[in-house]
N, C-alpha and C positions, 0 to 999 in steps of 0.2 A: 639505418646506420647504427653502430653497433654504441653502446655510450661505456666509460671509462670508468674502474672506481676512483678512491679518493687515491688509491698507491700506482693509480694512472693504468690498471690492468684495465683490456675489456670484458667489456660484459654484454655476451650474447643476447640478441631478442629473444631465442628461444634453446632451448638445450634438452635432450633428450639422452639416451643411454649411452650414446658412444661418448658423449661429455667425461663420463666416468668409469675411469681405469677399474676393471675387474665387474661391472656390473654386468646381469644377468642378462646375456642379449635376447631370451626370450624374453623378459617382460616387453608389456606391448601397452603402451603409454597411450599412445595416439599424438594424434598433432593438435593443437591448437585452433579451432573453427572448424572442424573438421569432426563430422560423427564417431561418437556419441555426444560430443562437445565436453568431456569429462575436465578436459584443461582450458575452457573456455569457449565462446559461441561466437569470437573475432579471434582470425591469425594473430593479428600486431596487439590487438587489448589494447594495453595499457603505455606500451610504446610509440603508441601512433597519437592519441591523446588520452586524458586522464578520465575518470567517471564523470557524471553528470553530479556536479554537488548540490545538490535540491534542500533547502532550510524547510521544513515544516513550522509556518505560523499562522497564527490566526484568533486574535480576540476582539472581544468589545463590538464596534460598531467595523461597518465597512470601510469609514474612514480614518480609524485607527489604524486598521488591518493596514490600507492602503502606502500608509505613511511607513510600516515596519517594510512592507515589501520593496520599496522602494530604494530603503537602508541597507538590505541584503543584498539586492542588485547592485546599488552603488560599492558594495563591501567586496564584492566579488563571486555571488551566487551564480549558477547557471541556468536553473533554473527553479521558479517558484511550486509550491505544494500548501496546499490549504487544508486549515483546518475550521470544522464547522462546528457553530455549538453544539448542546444536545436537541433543543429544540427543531432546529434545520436538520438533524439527522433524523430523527423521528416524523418528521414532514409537518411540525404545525408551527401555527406562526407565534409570532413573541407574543401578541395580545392571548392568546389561549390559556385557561386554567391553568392547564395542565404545565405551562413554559414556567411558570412563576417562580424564580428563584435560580432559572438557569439559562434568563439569556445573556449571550457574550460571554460565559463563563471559561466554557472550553474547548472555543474557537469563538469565528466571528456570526452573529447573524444578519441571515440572510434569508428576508420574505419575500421577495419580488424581485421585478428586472430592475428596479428603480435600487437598489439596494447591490446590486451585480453591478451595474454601471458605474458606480462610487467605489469598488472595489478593485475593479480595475481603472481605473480613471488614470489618466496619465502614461500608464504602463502599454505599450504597443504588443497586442496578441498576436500577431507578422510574427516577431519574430523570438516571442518568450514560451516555452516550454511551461508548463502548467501541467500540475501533479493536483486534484482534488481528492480528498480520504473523504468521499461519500457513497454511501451503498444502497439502503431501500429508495433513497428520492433520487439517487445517481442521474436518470434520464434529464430530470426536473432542472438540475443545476448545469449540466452540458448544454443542452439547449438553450438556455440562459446564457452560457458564457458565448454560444454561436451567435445566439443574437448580438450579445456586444459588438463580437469581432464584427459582425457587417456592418454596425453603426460606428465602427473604426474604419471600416474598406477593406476588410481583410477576407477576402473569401473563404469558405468553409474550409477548401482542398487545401488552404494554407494554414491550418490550425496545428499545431502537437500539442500532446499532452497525456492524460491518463484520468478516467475515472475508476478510482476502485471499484463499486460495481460489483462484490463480493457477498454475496446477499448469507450462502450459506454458512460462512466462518460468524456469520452474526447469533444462529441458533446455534452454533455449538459453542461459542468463548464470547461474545461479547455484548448480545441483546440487541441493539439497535435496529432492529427488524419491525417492520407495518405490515405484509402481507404474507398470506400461507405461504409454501415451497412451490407450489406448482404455479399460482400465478407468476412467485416474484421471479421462474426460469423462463416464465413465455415474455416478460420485461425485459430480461436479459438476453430474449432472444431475438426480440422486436428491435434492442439498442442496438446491436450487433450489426444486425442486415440495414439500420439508418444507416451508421459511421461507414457500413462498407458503400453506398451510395451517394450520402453526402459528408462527411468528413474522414477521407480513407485515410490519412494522417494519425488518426487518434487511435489509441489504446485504450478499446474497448471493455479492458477489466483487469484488475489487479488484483490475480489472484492471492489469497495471505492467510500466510502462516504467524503471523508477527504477532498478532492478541493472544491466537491460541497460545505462542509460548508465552508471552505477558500474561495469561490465565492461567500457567506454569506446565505448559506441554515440552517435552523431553524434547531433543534436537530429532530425533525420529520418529517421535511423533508431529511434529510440526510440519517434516515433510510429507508425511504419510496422510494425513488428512487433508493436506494441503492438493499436493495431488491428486490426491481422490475428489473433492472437490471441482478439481481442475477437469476431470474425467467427464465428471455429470455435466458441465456447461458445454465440454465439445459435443458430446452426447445431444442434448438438449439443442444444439444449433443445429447437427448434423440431422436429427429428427422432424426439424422444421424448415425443413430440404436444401438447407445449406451446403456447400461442397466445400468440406475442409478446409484447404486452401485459399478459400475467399476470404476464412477469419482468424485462421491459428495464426498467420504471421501480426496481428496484431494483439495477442493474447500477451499479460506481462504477470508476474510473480512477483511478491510484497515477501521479506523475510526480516527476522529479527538477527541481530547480533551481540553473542555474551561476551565474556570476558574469556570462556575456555575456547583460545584459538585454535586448539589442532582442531575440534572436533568440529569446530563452524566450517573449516576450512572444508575438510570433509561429508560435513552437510551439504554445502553449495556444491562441490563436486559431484556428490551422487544423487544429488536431485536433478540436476540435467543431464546424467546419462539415465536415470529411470525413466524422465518426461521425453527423452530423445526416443527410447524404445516405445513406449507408449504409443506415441504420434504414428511410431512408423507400424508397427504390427499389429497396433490395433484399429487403428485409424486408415492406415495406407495414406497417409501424407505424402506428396512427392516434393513439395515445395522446403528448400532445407530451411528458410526460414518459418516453418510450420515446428519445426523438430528442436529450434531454438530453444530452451527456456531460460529466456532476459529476467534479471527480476530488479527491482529496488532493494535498498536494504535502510533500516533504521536500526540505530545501537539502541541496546537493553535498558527501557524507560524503568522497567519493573528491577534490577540490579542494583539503581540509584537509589542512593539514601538521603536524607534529611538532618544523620549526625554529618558531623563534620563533612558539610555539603561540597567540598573544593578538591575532597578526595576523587571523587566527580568527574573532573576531569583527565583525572587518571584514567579513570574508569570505560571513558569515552574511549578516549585515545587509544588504547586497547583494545576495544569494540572495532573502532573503527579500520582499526589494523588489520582484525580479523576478517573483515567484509572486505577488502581491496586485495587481500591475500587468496579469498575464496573467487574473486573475480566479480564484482558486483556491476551491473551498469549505473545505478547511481547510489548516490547517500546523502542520509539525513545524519546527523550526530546529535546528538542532545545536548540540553543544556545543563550545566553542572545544577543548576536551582528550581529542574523542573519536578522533584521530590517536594519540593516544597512549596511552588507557585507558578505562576504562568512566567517563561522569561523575560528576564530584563534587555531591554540592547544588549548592554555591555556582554551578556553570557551569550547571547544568539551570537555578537559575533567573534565570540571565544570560540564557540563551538562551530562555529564556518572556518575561522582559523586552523583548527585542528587537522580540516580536511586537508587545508593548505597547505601543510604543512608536512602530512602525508604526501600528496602530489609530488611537492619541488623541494624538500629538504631530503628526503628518503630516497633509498634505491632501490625501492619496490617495482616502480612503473618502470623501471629500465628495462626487464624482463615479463615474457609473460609464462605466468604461470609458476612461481620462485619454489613452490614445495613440490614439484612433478617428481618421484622415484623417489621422496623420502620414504622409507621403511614406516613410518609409523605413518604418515598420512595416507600410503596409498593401503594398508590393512585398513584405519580407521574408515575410509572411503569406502573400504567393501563391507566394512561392519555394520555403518551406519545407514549402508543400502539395502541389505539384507534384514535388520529390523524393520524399515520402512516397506519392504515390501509385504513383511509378512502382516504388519498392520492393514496393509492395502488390501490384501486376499482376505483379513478379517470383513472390511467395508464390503467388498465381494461379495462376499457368503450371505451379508444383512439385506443385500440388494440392492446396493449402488449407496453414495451419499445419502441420499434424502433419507432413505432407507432405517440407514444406518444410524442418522439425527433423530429420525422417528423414534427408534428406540432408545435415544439417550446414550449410545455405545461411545463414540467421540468427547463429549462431554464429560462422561463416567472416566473414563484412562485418562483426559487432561486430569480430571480435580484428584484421582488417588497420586499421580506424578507430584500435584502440587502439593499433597501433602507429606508425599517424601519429602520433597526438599523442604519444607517448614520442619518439619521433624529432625531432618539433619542441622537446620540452623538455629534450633532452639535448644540443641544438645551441645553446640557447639562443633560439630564434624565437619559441617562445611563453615569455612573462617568466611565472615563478611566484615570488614576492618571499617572499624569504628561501629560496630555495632556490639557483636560477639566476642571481638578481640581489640584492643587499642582504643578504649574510649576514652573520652575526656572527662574529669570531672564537672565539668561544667563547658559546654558551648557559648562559641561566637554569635553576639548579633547578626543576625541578617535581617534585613530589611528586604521583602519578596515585591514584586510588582503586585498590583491589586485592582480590579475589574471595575471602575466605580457602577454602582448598583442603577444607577439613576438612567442609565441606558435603557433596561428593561421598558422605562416609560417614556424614552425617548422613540424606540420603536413603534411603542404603539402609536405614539402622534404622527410616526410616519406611515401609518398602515392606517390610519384613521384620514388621514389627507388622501390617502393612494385611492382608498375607494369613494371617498366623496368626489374626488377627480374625474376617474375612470369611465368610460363607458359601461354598465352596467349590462346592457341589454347583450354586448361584445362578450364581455366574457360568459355570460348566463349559458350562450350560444354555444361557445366554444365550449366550456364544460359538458352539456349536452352532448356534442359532437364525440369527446375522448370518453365517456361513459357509451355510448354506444360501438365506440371500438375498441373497450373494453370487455365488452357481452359478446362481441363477434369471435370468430378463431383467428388465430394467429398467422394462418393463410390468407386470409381474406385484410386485413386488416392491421395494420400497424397504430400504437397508440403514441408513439410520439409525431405524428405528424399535428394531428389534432392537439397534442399537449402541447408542442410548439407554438398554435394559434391562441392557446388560451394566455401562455404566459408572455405574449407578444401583448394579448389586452390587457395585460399586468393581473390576472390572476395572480394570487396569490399561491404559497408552495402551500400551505393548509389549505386553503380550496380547490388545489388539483388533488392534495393526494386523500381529502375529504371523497372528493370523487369516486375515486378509486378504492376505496374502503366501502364504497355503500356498493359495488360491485362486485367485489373481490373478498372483503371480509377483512378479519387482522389476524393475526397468527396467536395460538395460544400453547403457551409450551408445554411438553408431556414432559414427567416425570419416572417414564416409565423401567427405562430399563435400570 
């Protein structure tokens, strides 16, 4: 049904060229869910209901965590997204040398299933959507959350959610990486063929573009690497005798959102009509949800400042604009104070506000698709697919992603990008207000949220309790077991079913992925190109 504006006119769900007197009736739009997907990958979008608003939180202990998530949901969240410290990202646990100084920092930690269970505690996984930003331990913590759900009654096949699971965007913008390229694709290839057996609900990887531009990749280069990327993993499943169609339909894309909203808009538009074509001609996808590309989006954490921090949520609110303009299935917004520190309540639920505000105060979601046949978005859409693809035929030519990482090419075009745009903001050409332009003489107090420190040794009392507890002999075993089907081929053998068993006897996440290191190796980065 058709909705009204404010002067009582309607407003079409969808509108296309005859809408406008004099327009070219040869342009050729497309419909809406309909291949290439250029205006969207659902007829109704945003009419039918609004995006998925997912808060991205996570610090301190599990029980902190547990209590903010709980505050989102009651606030109006639809779904939860976690964030993991560095230590849980890098697979070792808080008592390790190496953790010191950074557990709970930025996100929450997480050593065991004993520590997974307190983080969800209270929170029914039936019927909450779960977004985890993890990538080399990705298996590690999925499995973890499966076992919750059955120690709730929630069977597997009833799960949704998303593991990022994006191991390659790590060697080119972000680091967070433990193992070479070629084991961490046969992991990604082992998760893939689980979730499609035992959790066919879950999205098995988020693909992303979002660091790279946060490490200051151009809007076409973020989709150009991003999908190439995306290329090597269907690659990598299809090679380990997967049929397309058993995994593209649960493949999802991770993107960033700036402040320049034609061009975003235009981004997200010609990334899913490039990954539409991909699927189908190179792949032979028949399934149209194989040819989909869904993605998340987060506003621009790297655009946010620390001067005058409330500008912020200007800043947002315009991000966010741009991501529901380009058609996004869900979003995160940030918080106006995360320049400065972890957020507080009050800005988390500022900036869940935001979305809400978007949804039911605006007349965006009335329509879908609100810029289709503007002059400047649909050039900018072919401009900005046209660079991205010649970036792609560069990855091409290096021989695929890994390839292409091998030599440093990816990484090389992000950091000279980033240092255009430092060049331009340190000359002044690109304005960043309150920084370059409109400063104050002197700033506002703020008072930032702060980590207290003493967690670090609160963890290890629990990781100290966990293994005087435990069965010893149980996990000894299980570890044994996922190290030999780690040495095996990836035909013969899957290493989450075994990693499943260990961290059932509360292994810990440093003792599997210690495992898996002493078979696999760690990755050490070239400089080469």
């Amino acid at each position: 049904m058709a909705r009204e504006s404010e002067s009582g006119l309607p407003i079409e769900p969808v509108y296309g060229p005859s809408a406008l007197d004099g327009w070219d009736p040869d342009q050729k739009l497309g419909e809406p869910g309909a291949y290439p997907f250029t205006r969207g990958v659902y007829p109704s979008m945003y009419t039918g209901r609004p995006w998925t608003m997912r808060q991205y939180a996570g610090f301190g202990t599990a029980t902190e965590s547990n209590a903010r998530y709980k505050q989102l949901i009651a606030n109006g969240t639809m779904g939860l997204s976690v964030a993991f410290d560095l230590p849980t990202q890098m697979g070792h646990d808080s008592d390790a040398p190496i953790a010191s100084g950074e557990v709970g920092k930025v996100g929450v930690a997480i050593d065991s299933i004993d520590d997974m269970r307190v983080l969800f505690g209270g929170i029914p996984l039936g019927k909450v959507s779960t977004s985890m930003t993890i990538n080399a331990p990705a298996a590690l913590l999925l499995l973890m959350y499966q076992l919750v759900g059955e120690e709730q009654g929630v069977p597997a096949d009833q799960l949704t959610g998303t593991i990022q699971n994006d191991v390659l965007k790590e060697y080119i913008a972000r680091g967070t990486y433990i193992f070479p390229p070629k084991p961490s694709l046969r992991l990604i290839a082992d998760i893939f063929k689980y979730c499609k057996a035992e959790i066919p609900k879950w999205n098995t990887i988020s693909i992303s573009g979002y660091h790279m531009a946060e490490a200051g990749a151009s809007p076409a280069q973020e989709i150009a690497f991003t999908l190439a990327d995306g290329i090597e993993y269907v690659r990598t499943a299809v090679a380990a005798g997967m049929d397309v169609d058993d995994f593209a339909p649960r493949l999802s894309f991770f993107f960033v959102a700036r402040t320049t909203i034609l061009e975003e808009v235009a981004k997200f538009r010609a990334a899913r009509r490039i990954w539409a074509r991909v699927m189908k001609e190179e792949f032979g996808a028949k399934n149209p949800k194989s040819l989909m590309l869904r993605f998340h989006t987060q506003t621009a954490g790297v655009q946010l400042t620390a001067q005058q921090p409330e500008v912020n949520l200007v800043r947002v609110a315009v991000q966010g604009l741009g991501a529901v303009l380009g058609g996004t299935q869900s979003l995160h917004t940030n918080s106006f104070d995360e320049a400065i520190a972890l957020p507080t309540d009050k800005s988390a639920r500022l900036a869940l506000r935001t979305q809400q505000v978007l949804a039911y105060e605006t007349d965006v979601t009335a329509t879908v698709d609100p810029f289709a046949g503007s002059y400047v978005v649909e050039k900018m859409t072919d401009d900005v697919e046209a660079a991205a693809l010649e970036l792609m035929e560069k990855v091409e030519e290096l021989g695929g992603a890994v390839n292409a990482i091998e030599h440093g090419f990816q990484k090389s075009e992000i950091e000279r990008s980033a240092y255009r745009i430092a060049q331009e903001t340190d000359s002044g050409e690109r304005v960043v207000v309150g920084v370059n332009r409109y400063q104050l003489d002197a700033e506002e107090p703020y008072e930032p949220l702060r980590v207290d420190p003493a967690i670090e040794a609160q963890q290890a009392e629990r990781l100290a309790k966990l293994r005087a507890e435990r069965d010893q002999e149980a996990v000894d075993a299980a570890l044994a077991e996922l190290k030999k089907a780690a040495e095996a081929d990836s035909d013969t053998a899957n290493v989450l079913y075994p990693m499943k068993d260990a961290l059932r006897a509360r292994a810990t996440v440093g003792e599997v992925c210690n495992a898996l290191r002493e078979v696999w190796g760690t990755y050490v980065p070239s400089d080469a190109f």
